[in-house]
C-alpha positions in Angstrom: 0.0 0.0 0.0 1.5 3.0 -0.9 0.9 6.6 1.0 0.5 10.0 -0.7 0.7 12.8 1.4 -0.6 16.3 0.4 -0.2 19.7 2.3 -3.2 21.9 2.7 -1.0 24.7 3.3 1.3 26.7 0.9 4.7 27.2 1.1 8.2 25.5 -0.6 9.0 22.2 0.6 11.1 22.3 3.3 8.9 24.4 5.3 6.1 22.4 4.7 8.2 19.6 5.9 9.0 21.3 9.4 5.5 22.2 9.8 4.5 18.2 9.0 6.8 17.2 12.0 5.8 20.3 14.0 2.4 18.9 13.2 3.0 15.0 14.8 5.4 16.4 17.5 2.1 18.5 18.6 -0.2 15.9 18.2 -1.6 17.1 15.2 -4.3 14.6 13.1 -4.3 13.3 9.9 -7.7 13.7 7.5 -8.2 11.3 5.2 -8.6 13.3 1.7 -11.8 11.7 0.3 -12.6 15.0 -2.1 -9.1 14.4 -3.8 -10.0 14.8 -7.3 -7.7 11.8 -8.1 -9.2 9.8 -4.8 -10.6 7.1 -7.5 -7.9 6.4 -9.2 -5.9 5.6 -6.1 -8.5 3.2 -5.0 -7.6 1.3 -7.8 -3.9 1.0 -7.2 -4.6 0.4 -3.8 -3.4 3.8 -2.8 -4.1 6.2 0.0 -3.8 9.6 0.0 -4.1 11.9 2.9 -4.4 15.6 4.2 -1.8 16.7 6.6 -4.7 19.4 8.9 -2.2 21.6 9.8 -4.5 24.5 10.9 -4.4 23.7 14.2 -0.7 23.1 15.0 1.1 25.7 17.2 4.6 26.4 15.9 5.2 29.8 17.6 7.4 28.0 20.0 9.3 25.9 17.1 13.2 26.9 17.3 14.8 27.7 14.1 19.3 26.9 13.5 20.0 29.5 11.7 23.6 28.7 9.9 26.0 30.8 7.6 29.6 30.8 6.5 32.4 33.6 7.6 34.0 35.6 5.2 36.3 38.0 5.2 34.5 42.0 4.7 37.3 42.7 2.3 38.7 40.1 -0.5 40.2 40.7 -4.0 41.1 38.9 -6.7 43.3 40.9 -8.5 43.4 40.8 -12.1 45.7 41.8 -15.0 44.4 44.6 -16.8 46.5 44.5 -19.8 48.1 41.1 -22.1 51.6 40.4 -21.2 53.6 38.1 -19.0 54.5 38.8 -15.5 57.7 40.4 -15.0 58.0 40.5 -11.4 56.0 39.5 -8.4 57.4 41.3 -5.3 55.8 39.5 -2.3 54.5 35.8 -1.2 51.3 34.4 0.5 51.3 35.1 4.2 52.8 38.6 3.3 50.9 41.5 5.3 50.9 44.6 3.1 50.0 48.6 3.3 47.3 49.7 1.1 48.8 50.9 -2.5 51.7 47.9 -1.8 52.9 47.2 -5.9 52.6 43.6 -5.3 53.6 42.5 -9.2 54.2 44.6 -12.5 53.5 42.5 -16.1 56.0 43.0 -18.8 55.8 47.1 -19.2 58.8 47.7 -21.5 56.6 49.7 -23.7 54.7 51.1 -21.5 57.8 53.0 -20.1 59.1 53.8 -23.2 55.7 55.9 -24.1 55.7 57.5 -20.9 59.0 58.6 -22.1 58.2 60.2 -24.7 55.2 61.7 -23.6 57.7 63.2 -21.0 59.4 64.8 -23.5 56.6 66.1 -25.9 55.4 67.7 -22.6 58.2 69.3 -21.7 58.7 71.4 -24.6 57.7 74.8 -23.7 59.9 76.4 -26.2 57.2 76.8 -29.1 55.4 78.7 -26.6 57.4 80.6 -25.4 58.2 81.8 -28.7 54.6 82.6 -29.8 54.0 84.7 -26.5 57.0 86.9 -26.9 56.0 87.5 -30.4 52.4 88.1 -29.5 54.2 90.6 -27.3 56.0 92.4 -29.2 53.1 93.0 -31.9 50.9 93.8 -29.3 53.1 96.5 -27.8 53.9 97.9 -31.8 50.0 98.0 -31.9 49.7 100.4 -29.0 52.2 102.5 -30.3 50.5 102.8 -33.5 47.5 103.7 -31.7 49.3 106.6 -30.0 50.2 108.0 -33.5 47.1 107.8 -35.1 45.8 110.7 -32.3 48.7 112.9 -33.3 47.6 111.9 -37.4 50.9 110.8 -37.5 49.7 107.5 -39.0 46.9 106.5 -41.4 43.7 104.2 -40.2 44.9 101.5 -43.0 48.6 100.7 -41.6 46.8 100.5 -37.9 44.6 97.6 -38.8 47.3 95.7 -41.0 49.2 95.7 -37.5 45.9 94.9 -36.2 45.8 92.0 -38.1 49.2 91.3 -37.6 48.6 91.2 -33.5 45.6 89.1 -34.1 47.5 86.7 -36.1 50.5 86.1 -33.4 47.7 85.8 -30.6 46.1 82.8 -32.6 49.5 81.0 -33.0 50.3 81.5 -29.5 46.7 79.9 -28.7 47.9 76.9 -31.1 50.4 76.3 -29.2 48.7 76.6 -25.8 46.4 73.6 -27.0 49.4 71.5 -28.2 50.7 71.5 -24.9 47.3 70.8 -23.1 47.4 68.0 -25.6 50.6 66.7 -25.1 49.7 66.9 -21.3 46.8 64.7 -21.5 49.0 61.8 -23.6 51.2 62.2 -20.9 48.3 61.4 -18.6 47.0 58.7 -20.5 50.2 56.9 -20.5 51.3 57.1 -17.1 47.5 55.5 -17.1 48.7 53.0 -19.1 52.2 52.0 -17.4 49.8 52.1 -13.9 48.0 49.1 -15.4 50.8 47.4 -15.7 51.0 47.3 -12.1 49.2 45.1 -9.5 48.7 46.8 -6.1 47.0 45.7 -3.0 43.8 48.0 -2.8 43.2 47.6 0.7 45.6 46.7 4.1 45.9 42.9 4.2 47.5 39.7 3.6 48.4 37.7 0.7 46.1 35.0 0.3 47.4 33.4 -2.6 49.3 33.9 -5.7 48.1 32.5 -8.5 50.4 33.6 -11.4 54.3 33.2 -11.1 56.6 35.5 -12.6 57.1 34.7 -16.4 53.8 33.2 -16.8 51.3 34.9 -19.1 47.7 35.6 -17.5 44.9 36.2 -19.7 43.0 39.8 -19.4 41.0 39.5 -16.3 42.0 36.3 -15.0 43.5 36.7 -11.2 47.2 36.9 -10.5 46.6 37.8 -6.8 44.4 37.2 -3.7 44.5 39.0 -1.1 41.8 39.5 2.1 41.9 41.5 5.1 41.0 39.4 8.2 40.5 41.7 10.6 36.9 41.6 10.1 34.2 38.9 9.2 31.1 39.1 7.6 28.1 36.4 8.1 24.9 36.3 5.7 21.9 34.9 6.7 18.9 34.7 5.6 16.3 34.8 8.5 12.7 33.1 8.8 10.0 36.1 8.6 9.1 35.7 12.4 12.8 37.5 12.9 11.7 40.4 11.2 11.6 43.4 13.5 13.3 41.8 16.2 16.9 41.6 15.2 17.9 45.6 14.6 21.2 47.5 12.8 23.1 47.6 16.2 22.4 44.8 17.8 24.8 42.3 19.3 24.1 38.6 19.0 25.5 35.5 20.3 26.6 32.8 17.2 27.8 29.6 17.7 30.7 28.8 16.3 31.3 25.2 14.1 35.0 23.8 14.0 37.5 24.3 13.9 36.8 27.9 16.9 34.2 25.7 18.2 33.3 27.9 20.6 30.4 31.1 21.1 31.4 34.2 19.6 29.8 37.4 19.4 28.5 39.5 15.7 27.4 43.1 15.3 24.2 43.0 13.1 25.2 45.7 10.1 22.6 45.3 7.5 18.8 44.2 7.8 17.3 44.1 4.6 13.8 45.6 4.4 13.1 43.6 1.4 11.2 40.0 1.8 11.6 37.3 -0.2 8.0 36.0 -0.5 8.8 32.7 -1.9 10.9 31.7 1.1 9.6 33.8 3.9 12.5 35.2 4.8 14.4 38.5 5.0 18.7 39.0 4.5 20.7 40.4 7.3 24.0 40.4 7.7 26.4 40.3 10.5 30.2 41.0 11.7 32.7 39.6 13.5 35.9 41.6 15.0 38.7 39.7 14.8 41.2 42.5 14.9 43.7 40.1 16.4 43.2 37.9 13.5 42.7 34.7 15.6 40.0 33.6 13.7 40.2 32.1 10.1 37.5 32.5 8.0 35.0 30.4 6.1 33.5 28.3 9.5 30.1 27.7 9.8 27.9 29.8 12.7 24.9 29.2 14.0 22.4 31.8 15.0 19.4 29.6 17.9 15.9 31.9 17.3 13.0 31.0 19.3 
C-alpha cells in the first residue's frame, strides 16, 4: 500500500516539511482526503492519499538553527588589466601589506618607453614661449600705433594691418597653448597606461594566494593575486519572517561557532534588509565579526538559535 501525502498549506518544501513534524510532534491529526479529485484512481492502485490538517498546530514555540559561513569584509582577486607576462612578483602568500603595496608589474617595457616620450613632448615649452613673446612684441607695436594715429601721424589703413598682424600672433600663441594641453593629456593617459601594468594591494591585508608566477602569461581579467583582510568577518543569513523586527542595525548577538573555533562568539548585526523574499519567507541580514587580532580564520560555519 502505498501513502501520498498532500499539504493543505502553501509554502516551498522544506517548510512544509518542518511544519508536517511540528504537526506530529504537537499531536496534530491526519484527514483522510476523500474529495481528492484523483481519490478514484488511487482506490484502484490500492493507494491512499491523505491531508496533513495543519491549521491547528502551534509552531510559535518551534526553534529555528539558523547557519551561515564567515568571510572575510574585504577580498580581492586581483586581475591583470592589460596582455603580457608577469615580469616581477614582489611578495608571497602570508605577506601582510599597506594599502597601494605594488605587489607584481607585467612586462611594461613599452609602456615606459611611451611614458617617455610623452615626458618629453610635454616638456617642450619652447614653441610657446616663442609665440608669446612675439604676440608681445606685436601687441606693444599695436599700441604705439594707436598713439600716432591721435597725433595723425599715421593713417587708419597701416593701424589695422598691424591689427591684423597682432591678431595673427595671438592665434598661433593659442595653437600652441592647445598643443601643450594636448601633449599633457597623452602624458596622462600613458602614465594610465604603465599604472596598469602594475598590481597593487587595494586595501591593508595579507596575501592569500598567488596565483600567477613571474614569467607566466595571464589572460585579461583572469586573477594573478588574492589578497583578504581578516581583521573583520562578515556572516549572511537569511532569517525566517518571524525574525523580522526583532533583530535591529546595532544589535549584538550570540553565534555559535562550528569547528575548527568551536566555541560562542559574538556579531554586530550591520545590515537588515527591508526587502522579503515571499517565496521563502525570509528577509537577509547580515552580520560582523571583529577579529582585529586575526585569531579567527574564515570560512566556519555559525549558528544563530531563534526562538
Amino acid at each position: 500500500m502505498n501513502l501520498h501525502a498532500f499539504l493543505r498549506l502553501g509554502g516551498n518544501e522544506s517548510s512544509n516539511f518542518v511544519l508536517v513534524v511540528a504537526m506530529l510532534l504537537s499531536g496534530g491529526t491526519l484527514v483522510m482526503a476523500d474529495d481528492s479529485p484523483l481519490q478514484d484512481e488511487r482506490k484502484a492502485k490500492n493507494e491512499i492519499s491523505v491531508y496533513y490538517d495543519l491549521t491547528e498546530v502551534d509552531t510559535s514555540n518551534l526553534s529555528h538553527s539558523l547557519q551561515g559561513l564567515t568571510k572575510p569584509r574585504k577580498y580581492s582577486e586581483l586581475t591583470a588589466k592589460v596582455a603580457g607576462g608577469i615580469k616581477t612578483v614582489f611578495v608571497k602568500e602570508g605577506d601582510v601589506v599597506p594599502q597601494g603595496t605594488p605587489l607584481a608589474v607585467i612586462d611594461d617595457q613599452s609602456a615606459v618607453a611611451a611614458v617617455k616620450v610623452a615626458q618629453v613632448k610635454a616638456n617642450q615649452d619652447a614653441a610657446i614661449e616663442r609665440s608669446r613673446l612675439d604676440f608681445q612684441i606685436e601687441d606693444e607695436r599695436l599700441e604705439r600705433l594707436k598713439s600716432a594715429v591721435n597725433f595723425n601721424a599715421t593713417s587708419d589703413l597701416e593701424l589695422w594691418e598691424k591689427k591684423a598682424v597682432r591678431d595673427q600672433r595671438r592665434a598661433i600663441l593659442d595653437e600652441a597653448n592647445e598643443v601643450a594641453e594636448l601633449a599633457q593629456a597623452q602624458l596622462m593617459q600613458a602614465q594610465v597606461e604603465l599604472a596598469n601594468h602594475k598590481i597593487v594591494a587595494p586595501f591593508t591585508g595579507q596575501i592569500i594566494q598567488i596565483m600567477k608566477k613571474a614569467g607566466t602569461v595571464p589572460q585579461l581579467g583572469e586573477p594573478v593575486v588574492i589578497i583578504a583582510d581578516l581583521s573583520e568577518l562578515e556572516v549572511e543569513m537569511h532569517l525566517p519572517l518571524s525574525q523580522f523586527g526583532k533583530i535591529n542595525v546595532g544589535d549584538r548577538l550570540q553565534l555559535s561557532a562550528q569547528q575548527p573555533v568551536s566555541r560562542m562568539i559574538e556579531a554586530k548585526v550591520i545590515s537588515v534588509s527591508p526587502l522579503i523574499n515571499p517565496t521563502s519567507n525570509t528577509f537577509r541580514c547580515l552580520f560582523v565579526i571583529d577579529n582585529s587580532d586575526e585569531n579567527l580564520p574564515a570560512g566556519f560555519a555559525v549558528t544563530l538559535q531563534s526562538e
